[in-house]
C-alpha positions as CSV (number, residue, x, y, z in Angstrom):
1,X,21.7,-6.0,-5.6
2,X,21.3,-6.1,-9.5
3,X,17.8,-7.5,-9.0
4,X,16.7,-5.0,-6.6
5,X,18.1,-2.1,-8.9
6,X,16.3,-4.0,-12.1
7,X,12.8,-3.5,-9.4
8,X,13.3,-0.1,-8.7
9,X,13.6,0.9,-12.1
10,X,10.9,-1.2,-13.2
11,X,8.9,0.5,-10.3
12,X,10.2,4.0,-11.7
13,X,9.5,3.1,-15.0
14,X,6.1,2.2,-14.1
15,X,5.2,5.7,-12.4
16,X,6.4,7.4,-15.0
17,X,4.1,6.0,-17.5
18,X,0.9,6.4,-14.8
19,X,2.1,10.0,-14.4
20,X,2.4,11.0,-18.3
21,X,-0.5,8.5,-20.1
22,X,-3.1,10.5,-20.6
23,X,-7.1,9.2,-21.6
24,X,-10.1,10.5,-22.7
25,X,-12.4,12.8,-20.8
26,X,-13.7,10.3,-18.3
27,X,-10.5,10.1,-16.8
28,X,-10.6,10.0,-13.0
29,X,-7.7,10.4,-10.1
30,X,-8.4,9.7,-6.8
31,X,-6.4,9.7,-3.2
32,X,-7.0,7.7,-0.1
33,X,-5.9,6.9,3.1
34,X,-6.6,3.3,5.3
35,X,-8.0,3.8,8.6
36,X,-6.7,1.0,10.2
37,X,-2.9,1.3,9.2
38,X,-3.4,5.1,11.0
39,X,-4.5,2.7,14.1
40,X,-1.0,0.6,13.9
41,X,0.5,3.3,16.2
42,X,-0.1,6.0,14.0
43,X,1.2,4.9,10.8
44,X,0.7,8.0,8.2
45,X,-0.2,6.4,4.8
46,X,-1.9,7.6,1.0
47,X,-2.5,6.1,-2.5
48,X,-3.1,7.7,-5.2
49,X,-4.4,6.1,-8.3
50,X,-5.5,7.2,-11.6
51,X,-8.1,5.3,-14.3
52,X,-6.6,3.8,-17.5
53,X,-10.0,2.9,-19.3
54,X,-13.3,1.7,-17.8
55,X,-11.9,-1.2,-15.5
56,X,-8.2,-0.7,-14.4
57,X,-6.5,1.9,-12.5
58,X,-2.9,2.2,-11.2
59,X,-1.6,3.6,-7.7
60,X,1.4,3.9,-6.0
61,X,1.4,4.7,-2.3
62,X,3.4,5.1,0.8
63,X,3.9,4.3,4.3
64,X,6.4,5.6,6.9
65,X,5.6,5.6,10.7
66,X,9.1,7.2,13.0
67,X,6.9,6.8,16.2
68,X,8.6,5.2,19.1
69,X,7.3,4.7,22.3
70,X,8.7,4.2,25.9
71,X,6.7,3.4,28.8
72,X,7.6,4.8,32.2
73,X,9.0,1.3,32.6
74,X,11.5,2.1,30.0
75,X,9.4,-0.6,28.2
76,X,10.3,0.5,24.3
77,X,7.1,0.2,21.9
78,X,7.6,1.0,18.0
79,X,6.7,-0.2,14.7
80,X,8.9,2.1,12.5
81,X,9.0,1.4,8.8
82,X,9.0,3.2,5.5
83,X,7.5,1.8,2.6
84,X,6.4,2.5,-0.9
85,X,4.2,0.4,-3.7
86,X,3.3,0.6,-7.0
87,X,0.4,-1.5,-8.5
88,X,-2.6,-2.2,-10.7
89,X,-6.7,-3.2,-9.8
90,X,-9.1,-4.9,-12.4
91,X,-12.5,-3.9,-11.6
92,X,-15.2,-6.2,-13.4
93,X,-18.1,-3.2,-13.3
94,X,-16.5,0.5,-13.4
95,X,-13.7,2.1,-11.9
96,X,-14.0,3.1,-8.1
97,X,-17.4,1.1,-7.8
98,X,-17.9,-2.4,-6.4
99,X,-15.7,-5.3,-6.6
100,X,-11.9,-5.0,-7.3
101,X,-9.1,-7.0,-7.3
102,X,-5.3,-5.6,-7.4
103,X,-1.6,-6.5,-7.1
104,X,1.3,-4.3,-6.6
105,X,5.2,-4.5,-6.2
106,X,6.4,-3.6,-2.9
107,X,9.5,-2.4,-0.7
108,X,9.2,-1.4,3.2
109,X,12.2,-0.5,5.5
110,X,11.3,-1.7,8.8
111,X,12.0,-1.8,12.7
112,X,9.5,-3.7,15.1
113,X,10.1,-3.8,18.8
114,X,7.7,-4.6,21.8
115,X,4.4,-5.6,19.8
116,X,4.5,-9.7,20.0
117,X,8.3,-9.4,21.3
118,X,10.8,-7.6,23.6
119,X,13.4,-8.4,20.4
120,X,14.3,-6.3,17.6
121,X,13.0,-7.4,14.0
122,X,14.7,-5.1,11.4
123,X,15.4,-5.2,7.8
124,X,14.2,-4.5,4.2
125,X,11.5,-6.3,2.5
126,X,11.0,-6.6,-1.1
127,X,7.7,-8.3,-2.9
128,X,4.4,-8.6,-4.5
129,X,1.3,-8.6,-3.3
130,X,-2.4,-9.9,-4.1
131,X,-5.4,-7.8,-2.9
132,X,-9.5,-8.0,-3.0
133,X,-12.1,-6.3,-2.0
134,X,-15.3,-4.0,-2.4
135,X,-15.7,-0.3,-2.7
136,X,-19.1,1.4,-1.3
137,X,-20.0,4.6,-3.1
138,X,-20.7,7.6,-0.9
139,X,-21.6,10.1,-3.3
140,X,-19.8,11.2,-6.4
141,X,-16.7,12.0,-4.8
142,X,-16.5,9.8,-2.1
143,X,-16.1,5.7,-1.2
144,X,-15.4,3.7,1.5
145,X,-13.2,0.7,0.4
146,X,-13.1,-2.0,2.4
147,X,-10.4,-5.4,1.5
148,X,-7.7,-7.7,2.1
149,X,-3.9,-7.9,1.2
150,X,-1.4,-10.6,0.6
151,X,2.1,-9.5,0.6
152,X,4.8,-12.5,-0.2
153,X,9.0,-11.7,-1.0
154,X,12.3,-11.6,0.7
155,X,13.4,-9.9,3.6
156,X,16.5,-8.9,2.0
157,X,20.1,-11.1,3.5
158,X,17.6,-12.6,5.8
159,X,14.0,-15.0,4.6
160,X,11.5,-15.5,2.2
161,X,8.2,-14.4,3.9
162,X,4.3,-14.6,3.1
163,X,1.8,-12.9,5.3
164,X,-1.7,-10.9,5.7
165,X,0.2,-7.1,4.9
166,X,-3.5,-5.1,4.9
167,X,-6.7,-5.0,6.1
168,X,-8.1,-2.3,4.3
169,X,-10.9,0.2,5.7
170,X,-10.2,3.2,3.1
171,X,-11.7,6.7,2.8
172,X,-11.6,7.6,-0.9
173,X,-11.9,11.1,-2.6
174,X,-12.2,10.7,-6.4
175,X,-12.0,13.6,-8.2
């Protein structure tokens, strides 16, 4: 438990400094939401992230999802979880234009039931993860980002895991 309290306050630490640091005028914030996690049985989800310079930005983001489904069968679907993250992207050309490439810490609170499996899979996760991928400009205000995620830790009193954690179709609004 000490090296899960030393993460969260890292992770604290870390949003505090994103939330007070302030830069010059070309400073830009923007929100976003995937597509695709809202398709995982309505899973809400939003980032925010802020520009520290002309090629990084930091973000933090949630998930939660405390949808459960029951067929007339009694058949019980869910994929509850909560989840936060707090993380960094390099991007070679400008902020919120083209390539990117990101990390982030991780924790997600979950409960699975009746996707691959009539059995229950619960438990906390803790980890990093390693993301890529490619944001389309709109307009001035808007992107579609499109990427891939990586998420590898411990399910906590349980297994070290490393899987595919996002496919990423994002609407952006950057103001």
């Amino acid at each position: 438990m000490k090296v899960t309290r030393n993460i969260y306050r890292l992770a604290i630490a870390l949003l505090l400094s994103v939330l007070v640091h302030q830069t010059a005028d070309a400073q830009k914030w923007a929100i976003s939401t995937n597509a695709l996690t809202w398709a995982n049985l309505g899973t809400i989800n939003f980032e925010g992230s802020m520009a520290v310079g002309q090629h990084f930005t930091f973000n933090g983001g949630f998930t939660a999802n405390p949808w459960e489904i029951k067929s007339p069968t009694e058949v019980e679907i869910m994929n509850k979880q909560y989840g936060g993250y707090i993380g960094a992207r390099y991007w070679p050309w400008q902020t919120y234009s083209e390539w990117w490439i990101g990390t982030k810490l991780q924790y997600k609170n979950f409960e699975q039931k009746g996707l691959l499996t009539s059995d229950l899979k619960a438990g906390n996760a803790l980890g990093a993860g390693l993301a890529a991928g490619y944001s389309l400009m709109i307009s001035n205000n808007f992107n579609l980002d499109f990427g891939l995620g990586f998420w590898g830790g411990r399910i906590l009193k349980q297994r070290n895991f490393l899987f595919l954690d996002n496919v990423i179709v994002s609407i952006v609004y950057i103001f």
